[in-house]
C-alpha positions as CSV (number, residue, x, y, z in Angstrom):
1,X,-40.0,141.8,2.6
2,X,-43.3,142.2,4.9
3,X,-44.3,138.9,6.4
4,X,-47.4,137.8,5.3
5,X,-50.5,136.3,7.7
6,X,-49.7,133.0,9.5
7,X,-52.0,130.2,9.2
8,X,-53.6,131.3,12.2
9,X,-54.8,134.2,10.8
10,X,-57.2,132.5,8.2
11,X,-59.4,131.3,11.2
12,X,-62.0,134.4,12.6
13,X,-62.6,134.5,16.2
14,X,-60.9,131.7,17.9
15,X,-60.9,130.2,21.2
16,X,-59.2,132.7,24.0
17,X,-56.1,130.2,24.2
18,X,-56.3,129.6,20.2
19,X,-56.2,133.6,20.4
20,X,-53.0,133.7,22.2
21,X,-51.4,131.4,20.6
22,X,-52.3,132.5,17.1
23,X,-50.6,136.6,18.1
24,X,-48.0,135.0,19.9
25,X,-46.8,133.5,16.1
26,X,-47.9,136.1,14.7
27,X,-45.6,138.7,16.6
28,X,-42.7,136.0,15.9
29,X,-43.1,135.9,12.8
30,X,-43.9,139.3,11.6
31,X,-42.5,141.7,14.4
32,X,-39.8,143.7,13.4
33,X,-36.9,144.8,15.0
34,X,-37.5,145.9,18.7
35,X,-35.7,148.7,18.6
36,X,-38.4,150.1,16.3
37,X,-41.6,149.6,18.6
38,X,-41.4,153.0,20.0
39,X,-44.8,154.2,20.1
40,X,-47.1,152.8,23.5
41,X,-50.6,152.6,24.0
42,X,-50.7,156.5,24.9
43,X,-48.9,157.3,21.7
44,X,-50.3,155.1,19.6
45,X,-53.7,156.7,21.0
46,X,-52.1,160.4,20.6
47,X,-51.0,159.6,16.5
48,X,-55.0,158.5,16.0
49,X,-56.1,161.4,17.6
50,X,-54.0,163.8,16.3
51,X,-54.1,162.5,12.8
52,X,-58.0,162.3,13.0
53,X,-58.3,165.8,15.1
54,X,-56.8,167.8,12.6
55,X,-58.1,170.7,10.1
56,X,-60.9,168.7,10.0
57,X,-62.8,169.9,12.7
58,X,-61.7,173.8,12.6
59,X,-63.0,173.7,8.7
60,X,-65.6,171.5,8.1
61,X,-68.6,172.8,10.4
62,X,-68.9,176.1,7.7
63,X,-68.0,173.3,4.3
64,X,-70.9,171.3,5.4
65,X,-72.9,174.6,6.9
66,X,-74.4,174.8,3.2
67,X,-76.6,171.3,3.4
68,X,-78.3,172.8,7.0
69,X,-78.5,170.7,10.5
70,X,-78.7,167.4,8.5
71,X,-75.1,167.2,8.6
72,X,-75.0,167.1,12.2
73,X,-76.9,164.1,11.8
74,X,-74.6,162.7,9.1
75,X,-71.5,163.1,12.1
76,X,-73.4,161.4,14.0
77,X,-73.9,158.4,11.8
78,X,-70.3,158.6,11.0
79,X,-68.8,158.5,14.3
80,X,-70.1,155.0,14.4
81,X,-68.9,154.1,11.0
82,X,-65.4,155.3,12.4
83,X,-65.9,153.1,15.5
84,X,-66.6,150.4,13.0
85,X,-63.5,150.7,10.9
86,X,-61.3,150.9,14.2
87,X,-63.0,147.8,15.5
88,X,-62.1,146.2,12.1
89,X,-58.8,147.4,11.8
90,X,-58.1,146.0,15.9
91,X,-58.9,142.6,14.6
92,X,-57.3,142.7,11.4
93,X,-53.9,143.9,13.0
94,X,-54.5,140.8,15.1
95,X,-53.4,138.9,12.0
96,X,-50.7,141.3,10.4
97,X,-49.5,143.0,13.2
98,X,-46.9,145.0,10.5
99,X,-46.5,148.7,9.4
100,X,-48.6,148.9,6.3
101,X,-51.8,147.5,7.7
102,X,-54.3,148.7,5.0
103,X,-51.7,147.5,1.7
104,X,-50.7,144.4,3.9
105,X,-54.7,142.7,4.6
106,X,-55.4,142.8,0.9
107,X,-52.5,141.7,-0.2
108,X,-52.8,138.1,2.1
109,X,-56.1,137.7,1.2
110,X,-56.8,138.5,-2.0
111,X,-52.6,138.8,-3.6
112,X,-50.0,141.5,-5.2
113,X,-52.4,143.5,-7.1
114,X,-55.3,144.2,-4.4
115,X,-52.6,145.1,-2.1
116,X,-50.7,147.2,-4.5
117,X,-54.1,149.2,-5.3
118,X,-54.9,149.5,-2.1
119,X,-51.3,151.0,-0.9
120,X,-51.6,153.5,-4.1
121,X,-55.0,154.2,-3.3
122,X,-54.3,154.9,0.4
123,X,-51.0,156.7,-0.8
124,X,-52.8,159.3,-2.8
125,X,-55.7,159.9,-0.5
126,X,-52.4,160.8,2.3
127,X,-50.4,163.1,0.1
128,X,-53.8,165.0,-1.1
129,X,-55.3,165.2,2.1
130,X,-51.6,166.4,3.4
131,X,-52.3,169.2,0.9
132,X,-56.1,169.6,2.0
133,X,-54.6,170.3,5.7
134,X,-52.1,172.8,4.7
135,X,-54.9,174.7,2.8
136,X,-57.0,174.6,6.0
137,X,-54.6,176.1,7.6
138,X,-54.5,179.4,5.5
139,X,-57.9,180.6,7.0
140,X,-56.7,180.9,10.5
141,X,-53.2,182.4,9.8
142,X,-55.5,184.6,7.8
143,X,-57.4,185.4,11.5
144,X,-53.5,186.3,12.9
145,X,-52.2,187.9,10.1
146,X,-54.7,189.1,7.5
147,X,-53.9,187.6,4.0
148,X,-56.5,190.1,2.5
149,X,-57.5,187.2,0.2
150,X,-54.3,187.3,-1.7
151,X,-53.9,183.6,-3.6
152,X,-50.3,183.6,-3.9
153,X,-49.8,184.8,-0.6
154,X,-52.4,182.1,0.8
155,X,-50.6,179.5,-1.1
156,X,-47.1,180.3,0.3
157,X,-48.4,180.0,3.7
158,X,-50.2,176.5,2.6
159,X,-47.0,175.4,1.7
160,X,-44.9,176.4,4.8
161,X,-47.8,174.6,6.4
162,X,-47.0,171.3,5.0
163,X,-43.0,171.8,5.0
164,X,-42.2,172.6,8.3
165,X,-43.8,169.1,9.7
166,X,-42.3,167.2,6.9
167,X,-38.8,168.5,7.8
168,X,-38.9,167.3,11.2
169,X,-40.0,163.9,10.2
170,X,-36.3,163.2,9.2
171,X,-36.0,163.5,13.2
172,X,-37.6,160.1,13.8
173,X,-40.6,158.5,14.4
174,X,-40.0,159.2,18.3
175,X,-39.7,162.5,17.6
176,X,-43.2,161.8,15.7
177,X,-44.6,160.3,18.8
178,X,-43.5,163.3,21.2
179,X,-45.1,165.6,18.8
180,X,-48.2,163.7,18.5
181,X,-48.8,163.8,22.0
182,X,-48.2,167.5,22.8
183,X,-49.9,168.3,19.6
184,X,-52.8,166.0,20.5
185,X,-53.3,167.8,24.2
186,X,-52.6,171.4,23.3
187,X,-55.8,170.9,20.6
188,X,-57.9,168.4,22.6
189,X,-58.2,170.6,26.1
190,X,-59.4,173.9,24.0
191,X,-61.7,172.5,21.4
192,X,-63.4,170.3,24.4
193,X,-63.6,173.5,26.6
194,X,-65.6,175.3,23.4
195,X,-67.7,171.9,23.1
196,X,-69.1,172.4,26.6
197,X,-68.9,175.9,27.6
198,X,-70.2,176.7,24.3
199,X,-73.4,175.2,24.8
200,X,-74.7,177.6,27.6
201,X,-74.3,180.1,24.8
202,X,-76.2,178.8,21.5
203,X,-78.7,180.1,20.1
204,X,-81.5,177.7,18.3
205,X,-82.6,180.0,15.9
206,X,-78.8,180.0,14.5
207,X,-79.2,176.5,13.2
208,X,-81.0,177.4,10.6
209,X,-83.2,174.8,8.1
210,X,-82.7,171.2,8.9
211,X,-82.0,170.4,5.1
212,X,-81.2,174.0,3.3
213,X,-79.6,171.9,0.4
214,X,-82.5,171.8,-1.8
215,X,-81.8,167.9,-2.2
216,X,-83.9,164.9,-1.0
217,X,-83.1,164.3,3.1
218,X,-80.9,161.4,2.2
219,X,-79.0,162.8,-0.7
220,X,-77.7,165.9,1.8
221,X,-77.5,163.7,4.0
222,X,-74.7,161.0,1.9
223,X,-73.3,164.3,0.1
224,X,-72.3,166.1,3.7
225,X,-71.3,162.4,4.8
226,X,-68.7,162.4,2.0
227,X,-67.7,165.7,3.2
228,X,-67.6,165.1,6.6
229,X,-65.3,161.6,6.2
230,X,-62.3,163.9,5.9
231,X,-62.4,164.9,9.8
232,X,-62.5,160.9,10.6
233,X,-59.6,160.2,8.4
234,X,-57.3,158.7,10.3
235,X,-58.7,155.9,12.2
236,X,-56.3,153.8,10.5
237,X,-53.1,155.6,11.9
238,X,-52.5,152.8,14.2
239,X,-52.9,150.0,11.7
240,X,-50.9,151.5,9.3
241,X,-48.3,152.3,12.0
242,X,-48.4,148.8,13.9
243,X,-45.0,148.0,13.3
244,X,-43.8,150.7,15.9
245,X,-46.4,149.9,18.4
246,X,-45.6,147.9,20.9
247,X,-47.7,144.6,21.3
248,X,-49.6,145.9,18.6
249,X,-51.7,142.6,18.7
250,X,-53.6,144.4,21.5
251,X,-52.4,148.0,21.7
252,X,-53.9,148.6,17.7
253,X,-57.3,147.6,18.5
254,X,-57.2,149.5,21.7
255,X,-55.7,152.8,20.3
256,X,-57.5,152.9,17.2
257,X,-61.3,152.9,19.2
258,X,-59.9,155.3,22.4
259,X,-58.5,157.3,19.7
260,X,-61.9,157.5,17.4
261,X,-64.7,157.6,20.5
262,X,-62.2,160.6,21.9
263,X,-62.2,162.3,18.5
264,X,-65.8,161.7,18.1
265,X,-67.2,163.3,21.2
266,X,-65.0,166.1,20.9
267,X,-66.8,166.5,16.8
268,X,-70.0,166.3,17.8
269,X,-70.2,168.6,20.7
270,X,-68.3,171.0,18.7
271,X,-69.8,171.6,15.6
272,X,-73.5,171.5,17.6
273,X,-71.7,174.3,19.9
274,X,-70.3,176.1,16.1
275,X,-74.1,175.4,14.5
276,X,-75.5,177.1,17.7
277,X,-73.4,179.8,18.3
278,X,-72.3,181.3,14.5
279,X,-75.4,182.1,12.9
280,X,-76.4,179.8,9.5
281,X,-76.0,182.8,6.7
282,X,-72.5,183.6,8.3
283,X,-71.1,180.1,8.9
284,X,-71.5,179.7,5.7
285,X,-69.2,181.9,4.3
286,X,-66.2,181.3,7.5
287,X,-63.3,181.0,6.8
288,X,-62.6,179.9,10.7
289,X,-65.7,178.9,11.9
290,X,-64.3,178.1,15.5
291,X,-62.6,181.5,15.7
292,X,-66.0,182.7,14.8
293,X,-67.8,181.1,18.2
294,X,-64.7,181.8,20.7
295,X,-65.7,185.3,19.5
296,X,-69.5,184.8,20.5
297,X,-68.4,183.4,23.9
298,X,-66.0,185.8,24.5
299,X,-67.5,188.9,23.0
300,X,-64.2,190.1,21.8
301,X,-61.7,189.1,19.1
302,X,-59.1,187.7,21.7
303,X,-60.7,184.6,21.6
304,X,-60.7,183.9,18.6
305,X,-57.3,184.6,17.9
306,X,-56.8,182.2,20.8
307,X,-58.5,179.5,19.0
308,X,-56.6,180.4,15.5
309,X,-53.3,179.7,17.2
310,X,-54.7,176.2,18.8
311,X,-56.1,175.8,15.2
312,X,-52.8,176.4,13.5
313,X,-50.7,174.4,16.0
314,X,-53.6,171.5,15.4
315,X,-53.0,171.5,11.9
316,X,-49.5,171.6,12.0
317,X,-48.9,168.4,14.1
318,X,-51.6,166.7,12.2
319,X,-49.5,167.3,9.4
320,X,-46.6,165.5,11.3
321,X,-49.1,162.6,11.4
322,X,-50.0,162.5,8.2
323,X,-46.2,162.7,6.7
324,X,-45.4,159.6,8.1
325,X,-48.1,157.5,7.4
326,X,-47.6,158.7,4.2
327,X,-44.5,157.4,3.9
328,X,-45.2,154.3,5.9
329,X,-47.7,152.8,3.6
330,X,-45.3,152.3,0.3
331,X,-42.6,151.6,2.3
332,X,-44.1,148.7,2.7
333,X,-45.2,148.2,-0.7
334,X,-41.7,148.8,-1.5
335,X,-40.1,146.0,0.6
336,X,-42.7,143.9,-1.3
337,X,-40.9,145.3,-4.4
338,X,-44.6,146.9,-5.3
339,X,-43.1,150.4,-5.2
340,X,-40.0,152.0,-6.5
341,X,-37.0,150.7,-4.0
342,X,-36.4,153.9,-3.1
343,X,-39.8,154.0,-1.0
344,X,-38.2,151.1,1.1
345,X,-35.1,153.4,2.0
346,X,-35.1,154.4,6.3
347,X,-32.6,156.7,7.1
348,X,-31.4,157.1,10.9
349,X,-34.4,157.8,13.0
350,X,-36.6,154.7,11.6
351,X,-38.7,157.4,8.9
352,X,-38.6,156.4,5.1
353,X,-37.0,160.1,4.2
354,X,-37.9,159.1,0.4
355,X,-41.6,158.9,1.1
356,X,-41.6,162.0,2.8
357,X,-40.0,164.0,0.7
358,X,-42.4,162.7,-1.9
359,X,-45.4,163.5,-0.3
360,X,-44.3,166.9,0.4
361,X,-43.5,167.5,-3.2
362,X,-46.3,166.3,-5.2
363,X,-48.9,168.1,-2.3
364,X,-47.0,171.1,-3.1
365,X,-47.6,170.6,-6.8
366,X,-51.2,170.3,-5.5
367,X,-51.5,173.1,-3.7
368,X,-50.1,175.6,-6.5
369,X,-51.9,173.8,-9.5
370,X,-55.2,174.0,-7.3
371,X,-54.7,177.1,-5.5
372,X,-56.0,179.3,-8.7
373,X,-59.6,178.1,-8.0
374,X,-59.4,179.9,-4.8
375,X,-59.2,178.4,-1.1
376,X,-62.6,177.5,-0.4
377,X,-62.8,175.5,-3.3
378,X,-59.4,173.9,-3.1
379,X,-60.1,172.4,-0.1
380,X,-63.8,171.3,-0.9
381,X,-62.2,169.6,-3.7
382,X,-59.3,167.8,-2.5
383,X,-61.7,166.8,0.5
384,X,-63.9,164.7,-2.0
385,X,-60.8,163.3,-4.2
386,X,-60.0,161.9,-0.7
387,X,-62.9,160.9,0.5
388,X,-63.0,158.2,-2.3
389,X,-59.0,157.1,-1.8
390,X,-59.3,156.8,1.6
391,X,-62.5,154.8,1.5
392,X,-61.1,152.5,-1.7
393,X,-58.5,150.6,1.1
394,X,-61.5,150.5,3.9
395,X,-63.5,148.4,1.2
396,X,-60.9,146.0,0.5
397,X,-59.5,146.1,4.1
398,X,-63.3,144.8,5.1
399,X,-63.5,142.2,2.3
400,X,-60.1,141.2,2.9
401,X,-62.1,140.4,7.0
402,X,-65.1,138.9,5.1
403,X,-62.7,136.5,3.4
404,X,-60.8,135.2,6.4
405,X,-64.1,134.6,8.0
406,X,-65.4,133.0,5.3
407,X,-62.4,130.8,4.7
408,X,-62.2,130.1,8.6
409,X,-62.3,126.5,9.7
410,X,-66.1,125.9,11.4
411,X,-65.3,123.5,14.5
412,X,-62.6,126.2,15.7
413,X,-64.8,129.2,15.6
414,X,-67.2,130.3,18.6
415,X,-70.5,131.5,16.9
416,X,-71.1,135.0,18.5
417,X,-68.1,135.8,17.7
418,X,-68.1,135.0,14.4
419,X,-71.6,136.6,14.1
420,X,-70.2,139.8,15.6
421,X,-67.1,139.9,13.1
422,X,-69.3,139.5,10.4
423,X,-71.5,142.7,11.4
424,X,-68.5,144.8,11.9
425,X,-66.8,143.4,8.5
426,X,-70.1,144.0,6.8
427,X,-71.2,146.9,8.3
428,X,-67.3,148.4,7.3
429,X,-68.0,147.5,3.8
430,X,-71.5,149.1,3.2
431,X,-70.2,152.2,5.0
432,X,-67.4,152.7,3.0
433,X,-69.5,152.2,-0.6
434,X,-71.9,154.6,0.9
435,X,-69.5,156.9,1.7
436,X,-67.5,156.7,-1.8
437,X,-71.4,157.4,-3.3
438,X,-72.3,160.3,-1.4
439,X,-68.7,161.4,-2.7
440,X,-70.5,162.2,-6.2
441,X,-69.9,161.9,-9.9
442,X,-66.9,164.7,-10.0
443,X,-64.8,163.2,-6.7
444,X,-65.5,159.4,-8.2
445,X,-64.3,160.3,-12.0
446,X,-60.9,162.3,-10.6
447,X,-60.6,159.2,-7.7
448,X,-60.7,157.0,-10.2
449,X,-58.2,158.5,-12.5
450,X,-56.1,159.0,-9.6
451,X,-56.2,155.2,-8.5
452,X,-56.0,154.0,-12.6
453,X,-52.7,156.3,-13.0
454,X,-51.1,153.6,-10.1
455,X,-51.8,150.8,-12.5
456,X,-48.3,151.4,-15.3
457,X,-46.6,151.4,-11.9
458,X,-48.0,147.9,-10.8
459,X,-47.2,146.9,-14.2
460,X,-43.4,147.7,-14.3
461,X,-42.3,147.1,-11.0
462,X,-44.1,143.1,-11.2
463,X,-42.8,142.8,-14.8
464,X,-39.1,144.0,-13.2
465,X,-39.7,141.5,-10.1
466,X,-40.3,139.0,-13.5
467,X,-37.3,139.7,-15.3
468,X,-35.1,139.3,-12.4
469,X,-36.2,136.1,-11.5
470,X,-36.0,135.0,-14.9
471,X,-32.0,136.1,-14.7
472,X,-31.7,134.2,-11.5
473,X,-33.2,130.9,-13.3
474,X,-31.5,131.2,-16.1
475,X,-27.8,131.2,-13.8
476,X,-29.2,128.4,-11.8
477,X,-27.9,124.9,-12.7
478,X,-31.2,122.7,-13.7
479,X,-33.8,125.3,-13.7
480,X,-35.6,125.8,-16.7
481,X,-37.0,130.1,-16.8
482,X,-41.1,130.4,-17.4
């Protein structure tokens, strides 16, 4: 069972030595086995890049392309969201240094049930956004080998997509790590070359309207936000991976910010350099909106067939990512006995192999059942569904901050920095609720439904947890069953 907080974690921002001494218990008391902690502060910073630095940014410059410049704006603003949540998530894992950050924060704070909906919540958002990635990666195979818009064949592909990365997860989570980093440099040294040399090439005039949504400023602007959250997801990889970090007390906080301001400049240089070198009425319609500038640059194809294969090979060790952490977070729900038992199963190499084979099923079952609506709208979809999952644990994980502030004991905290945890708790929260609005009605309804559906499973695995200890009272000498 996943320890929970010590007592020093219900104080906020204590002394330097108070500090110490506080993750020093903390890593007693909660570390697990030392043979697991196999990820360092470069790999820990690799598996947040590479899970944030995915399809994301090859897909999203022509999904938001529709709402006009604004969204570059909207990046903007959520690049320091995401620096936010990974300053929140540094100090949180401060307290629960443990795999399963974003179930375990809610669960010491608030108990079984915020936990449990925050782990389902977070659970979905993976195993959908693992099926969101493997439809990205359809339109640049489609720049390899034409797919000539055939939606069985592009479905086939999505789904080799997502099972080729979830087979080598059984190989162990330092395979994971090895993969991570390759992965993470193969995509990062292209797509940085197109941010920069890209920019001697733009062309203003291809920007096109600053707001060509036909909404109010700030409604395209919250709408292409929503959107947008999808390339950041993944600033939690460290959190929810803590138990294999080493000296995650310090290496969490550190990882999770490298790993977002890297992502972020890499974003926002290249979707200006996209906006300024595809023109508007085109990007709009791209299917591979990067393979679409290379081309400018170039002024050939080869380029672009360059940047499909980095674009392919991006997506496909994101997808590594992804599988574990989406078998990482009800493992730990499941030692909590909060998930079905067989979540807490590890086999060999340290990697819950039931989780993973569930993800990779029920995102193939996504895939097909969605697939009929067509690509484009597949993946605009499942992009919203987990925009509001993935933003359900950020608002209890910031709460869950808020609380142990709140509940902290006033002679043992140092005032600025108790002022500055609030900001970031509280600026964490209001992001994420503005992020689950501009998600709209449609996204919030199917969310919802998504995160209610958990609820029969909370019921029967706590009612189970019940009956057994009702058995165990009932054989004990002297104690009398509730």
């Amino acid at each position: 069972m996943t320890a929970p907080s010590t007592t020093e974690a219900d104080e906020p921002e204590l002394n330097p030595t108070e500090t110490a001494e506080s993750a020093e218990t903390a890593s007693t008391t909660q570390k697990p086995p030392p043979g697991r902690r196999t990820f360092g502060l470069a790999a820990a910073t690799a598996l947040v890049m590479g899970n944030i630095i995915g399809g994301g940014i090859f897909v999203l410059p022509a999904t938001v392309a529709p709402y006009g410049s604004v969204s570059l704006l909207a990046f903007l603003i959520l690049s320091i969201g995401a620096v936010l949540l990974a300053l929140l998530f540094g100090k949180l894992a401060r307290r629960s240094p443990v795999t399963g950050g974003l179930y375990v924060y809610p669960r010491d704070a608030f108990g079984p049930f915020a936990g449990f909906l925050s782990a389902w919540s977070y659970w979905t958002m993976t195993w959908v956004s693992i099926a969101a990635l493997a439809v990205a990666a359809v339109g640049y195979v489609d720049v390899l080998i034409p797919l000539d818009d055939n939606h069985a064949l592009g479905a086939l592909v999505a789904i080799l997509a997502l099972w080729l990365p979830a087979a080598a997860n059984f190989a162990g989570t330092r395979w994971v790590g090895g993969v991570q980093i390759v992965s993470t440099i193969l995509k990062f040294v292209p797509l940085l070359v197109v941010a920069t040399v890209g920019l001697f090439f733009m062309d203003t005039d291809n920007f096109g309207a600053f707001n060509a949504s036909g909404e109010s400023v700030p409604g395209a602007l919250a709408a292409s936000a929503a959107l947008l959250l999808y390339s950041f997801l993944g600033v939690e990889s460290a959190a929810i991976s803590a138990g294999e970090v080493e000296d995650p007390e310090r290496n969490v906080g550190r990882a999770s910010v490298l790993g977002t301001l890297g992502s972020a400049l890499v974003y926002i240089l290249g979707t200006v350099a996209v906006f300024g070198l595809v023109p508007h009425d085109k990007l709009v319609d791209s299917g591979a909106p990067f393979a679409d500038a290379v081309n400018v640059i170039t002024g050939g194809s080869w380029g672009g067939t360059a940047i499909a294969l980095v674009a392919v090979a991006s997506i496909v060790g994101c997808l590594n990512g992804w599988i574990l952490l989406a078998a990482q977070m009800p493992y730990a729900a499941a030692r909590d006995g909060l998930f079905p038992a067989p979540f807490a199963r590890v086999g060999k190499g340290g990697v819950p192999g039931f989780g993973v084979l569930a993800c990779a099923i029920l995102g193939t079952i996504l895939i097909a059942f969605n697939y009929t609506a067509g690509p484009d709208t597949t993946f605009r979809v499942l992009v919203l569904i987990t925009t509001f999952t993935g933003c359900v644990p950020y608002l209890f994980s910031a709460a869950a901050q808020l609380y142990w502030l709140a509940k902290g004991t006033r002679d043992r905290v140092r005032p600025a920095g108790l002022i500055r945890d609030l900001i970031v708790a509280a600026l964490s929260f209001a992001f994420s609720f503005w992020l689950i609005a501009g998600a709209g009605y449609a996204a919030v309804y199917q969310g919802v439904l998504f995160l209610f559906a958990g609820i029969p499973v909370y019921v029967w695995m706590r009612g189970r947890q019940g009956t057994t200890e009702a058995v165990g009272a009932e054989d004990t000498p002297g104690i009398k069953p509730a």
